[in-house]
N, C-alpha and C positions, 0 to 999 in steps of 0.2 A: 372434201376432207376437212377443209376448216370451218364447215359446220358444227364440226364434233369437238372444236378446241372449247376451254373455257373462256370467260370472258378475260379473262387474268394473263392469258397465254396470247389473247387479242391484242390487249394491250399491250403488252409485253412489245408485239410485232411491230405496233405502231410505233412506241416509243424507241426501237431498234433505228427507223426510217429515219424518225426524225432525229436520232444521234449522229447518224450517215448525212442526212441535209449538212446541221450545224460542224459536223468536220469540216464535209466537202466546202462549206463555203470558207469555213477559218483557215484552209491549208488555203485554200485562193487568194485569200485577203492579204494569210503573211507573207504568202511566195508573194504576191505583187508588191506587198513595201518594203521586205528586202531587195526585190529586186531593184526598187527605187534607189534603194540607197546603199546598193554595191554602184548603182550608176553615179550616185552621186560622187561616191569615193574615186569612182576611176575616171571625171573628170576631174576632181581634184587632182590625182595624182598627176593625171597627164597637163595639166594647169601648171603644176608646180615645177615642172621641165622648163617652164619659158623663159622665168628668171632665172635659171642655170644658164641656159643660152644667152641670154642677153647678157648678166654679168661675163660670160666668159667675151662673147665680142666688144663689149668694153675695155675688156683686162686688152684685148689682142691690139683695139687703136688706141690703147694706151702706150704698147708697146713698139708699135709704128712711130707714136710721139716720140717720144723716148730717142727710137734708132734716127731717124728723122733728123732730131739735134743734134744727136753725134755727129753724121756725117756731116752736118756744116761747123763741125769743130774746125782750129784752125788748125794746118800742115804743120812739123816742124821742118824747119829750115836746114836746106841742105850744107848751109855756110854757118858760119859764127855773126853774124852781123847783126842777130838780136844780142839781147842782153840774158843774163840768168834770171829775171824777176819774170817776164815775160816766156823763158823756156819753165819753170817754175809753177806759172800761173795758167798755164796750158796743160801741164801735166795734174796741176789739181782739177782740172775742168774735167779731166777724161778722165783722172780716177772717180770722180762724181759723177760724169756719166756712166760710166761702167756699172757701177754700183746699182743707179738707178735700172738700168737695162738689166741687169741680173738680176732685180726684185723684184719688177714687172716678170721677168720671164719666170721666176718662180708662182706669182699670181695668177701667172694661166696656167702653169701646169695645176697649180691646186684647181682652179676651176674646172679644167679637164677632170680633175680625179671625181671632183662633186658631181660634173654631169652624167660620168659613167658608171656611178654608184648609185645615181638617183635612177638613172635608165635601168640598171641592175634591180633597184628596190621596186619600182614599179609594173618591170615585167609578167608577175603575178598578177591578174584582176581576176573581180567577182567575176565575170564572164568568163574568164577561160585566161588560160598563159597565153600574153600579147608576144608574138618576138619580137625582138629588133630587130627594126629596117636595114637590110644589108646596104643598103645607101649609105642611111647613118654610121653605120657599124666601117665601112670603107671610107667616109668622112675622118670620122674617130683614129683612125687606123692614120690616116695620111698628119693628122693634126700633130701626132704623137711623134710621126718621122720626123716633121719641120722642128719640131720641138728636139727631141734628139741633135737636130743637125746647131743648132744654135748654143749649143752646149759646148761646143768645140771653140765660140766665139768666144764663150767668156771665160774660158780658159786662155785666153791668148792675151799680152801685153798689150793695152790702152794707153798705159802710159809712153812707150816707147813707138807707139805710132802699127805695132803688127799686124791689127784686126782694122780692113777697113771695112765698116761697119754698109757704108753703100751699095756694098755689092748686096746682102739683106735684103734690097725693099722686092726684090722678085718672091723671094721666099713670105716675107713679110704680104705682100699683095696677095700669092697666095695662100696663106693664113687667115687672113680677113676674108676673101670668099672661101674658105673652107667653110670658116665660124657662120658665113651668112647664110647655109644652105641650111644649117640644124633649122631653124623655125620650119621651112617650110617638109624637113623630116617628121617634124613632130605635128606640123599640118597632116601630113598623110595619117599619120597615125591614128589622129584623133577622127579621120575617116575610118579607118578601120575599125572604129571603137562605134563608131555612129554604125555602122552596119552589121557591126554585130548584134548590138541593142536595139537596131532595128530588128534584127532577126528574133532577138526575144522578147521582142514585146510583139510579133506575131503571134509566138505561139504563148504567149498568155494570155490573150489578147482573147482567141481560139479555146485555151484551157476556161479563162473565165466564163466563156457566153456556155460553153458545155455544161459547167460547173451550174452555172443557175439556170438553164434550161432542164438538166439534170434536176436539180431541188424542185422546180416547180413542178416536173410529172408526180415527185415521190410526194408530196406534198399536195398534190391532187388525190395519188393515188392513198394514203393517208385519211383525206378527206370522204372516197369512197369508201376505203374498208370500215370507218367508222361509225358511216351511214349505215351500211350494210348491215355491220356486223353487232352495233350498239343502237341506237337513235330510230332507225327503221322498226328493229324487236319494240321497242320500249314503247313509241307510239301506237304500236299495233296492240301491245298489251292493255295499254290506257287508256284507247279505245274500248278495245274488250269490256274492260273492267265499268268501266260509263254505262257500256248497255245493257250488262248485267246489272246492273246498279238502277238501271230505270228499270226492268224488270222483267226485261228479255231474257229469261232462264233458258231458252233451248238455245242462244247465240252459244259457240263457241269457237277459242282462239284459235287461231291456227299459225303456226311458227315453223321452218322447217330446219331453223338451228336446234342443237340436243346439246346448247351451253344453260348457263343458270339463266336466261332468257326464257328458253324451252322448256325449263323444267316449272320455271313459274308461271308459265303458260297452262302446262299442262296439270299444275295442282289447283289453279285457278276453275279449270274445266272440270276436274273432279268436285272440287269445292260446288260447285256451279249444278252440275250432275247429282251429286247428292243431296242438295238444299231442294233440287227439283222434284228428286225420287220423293224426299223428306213432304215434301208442297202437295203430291200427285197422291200419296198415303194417306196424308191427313184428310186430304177433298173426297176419296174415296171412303174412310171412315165417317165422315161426315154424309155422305148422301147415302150409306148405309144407315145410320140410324135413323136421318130424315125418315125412308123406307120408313123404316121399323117404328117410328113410334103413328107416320100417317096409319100404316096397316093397323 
């Protein structure tokens, strides 16, 4: 059937092929350097969680500092036997530690708020919706009770001795290994993130060698249709035409496309055909009168 196409519908085909190569390879190229740099983005992202955790475990033995010194605040005394400058200079200590211990414990709740906003912002990745670690997510959860329960502390009189601060360092200990378990949450995580991208860089991996093993047959197959179908004709013509030309008048072309190949094949052969009839006339008329003027 594609004998019968023209040369113009040939090419047509070919240049269809080779539009389909130069896609196929450009959807490959981009899908792969996006893909690079959604990766890049969502180590980023997940990078940017470590200084949440760290700041916030800073803010927490900050605030173990803090309670720490209160409770070696000194007692007030059960008797009168101090003086007013000294029950005075005690109760400015504790209202300063108070003060200090409720800014700190405001400093972690904002960190809390940051870490679980960032964990919030970064759940979306190029690869797909990460969840949160229910580890984290029950970390999170218990960080928030201690945090509630400490609330209760600085609502209570410092200055008249009501809150002692030492009973804390349990709650406070556990606060500190709460805060020290996020890294290795966000350790896991960034497993989950490595195996995911491991999993897509398989299959692009797979997409790509398809992708150019793909182009190279079409691109072979390209190279055959246009031997065939151009390059093959036109040599055979050009031949032709040579040995017509040295003055082989009975050679003719032979093509078994019926595109503008064949057809100047075949005008060539009539051309050919009739310069011979033309040749075989004239020789005939000539050996005729030879005849005739010997007789």
């Amino acid at each position: 059937m594609s004998s019968r196409w023209s040369i113009r519908r040939k090419l047509l085909v070919c240049l269809a092929l080779l539009f389909i190569i130069v896609l196929a390879l450009s959807f490959s190229g981009f899908r792969g350097a996006y893909a690079y740099r959604g990766l890049v983005r969502d180590i980023g992202r997940r990078a940017s969680e470590l200084p949440e955790a760290t700041e916030l475990a800073r803010a927490i033995a900050n605030l173990r500092v803090i309670a720490n010194s209160a409770a070696h605040l000194p007692q007030f005394p059960a008797d009168n036997m101090y003086d007013n400058i000294y029950i005075d200079r005690a109760r400015s200590d504790r209202q300063k530690v108070r003060m200090e211990f409720t800014d700190a414990l405001d400093i972690v709740r904002i960190r809390v708020d940051h870490y679980e906003s960032k964990l919030r912002k970064n759940q979306q990745s190029d690869f797909g919706t990460l969840r949160i670690d229910e580890d984290e997510q029950n970390t999170l959860r218990d960080i928030n009770s201690l945090l509630e329960q400490f609330s209760s502390v600085t609502d209570g009189d410092w200055v008249l001795g009501e809150v002692d601060i030492s009973l804390l360092e349990p709650d406070l200990e556990q606060l500190h290994d709460l805060a020290s378990t996020l890294p290795s949450c966000l350790q896991k995580r960034m497993s989950e993130l490595q195996g995911q991208v491991r999993s897509k860089y398989r299959t692009w991996i797979v997409l790509t060698w398809i992708t150019s093993l793909s182009a190279a047959v079409l691109l072979t197959v390209i190279g055959v249709l246009m031997y065939s179908w151009v390059f093959c004709p036109l040599r055979t013509v050009v031949r032709g035409s040579r040995r017509v030309a040295s003055g082989e008048f009975s050679h003719r072309i032979e093509l078994d496309s019926q595109d503008e190949m064949g057809e100047l094949a075949a005008a060539m052969n009539n051309m050919t055909r009739r310069f011979q009839e033309i040749r075989d006339d004239l020789d005939e008329q000539v050996r005729v009168r030879t005849l005739s003027l010997i007789h």
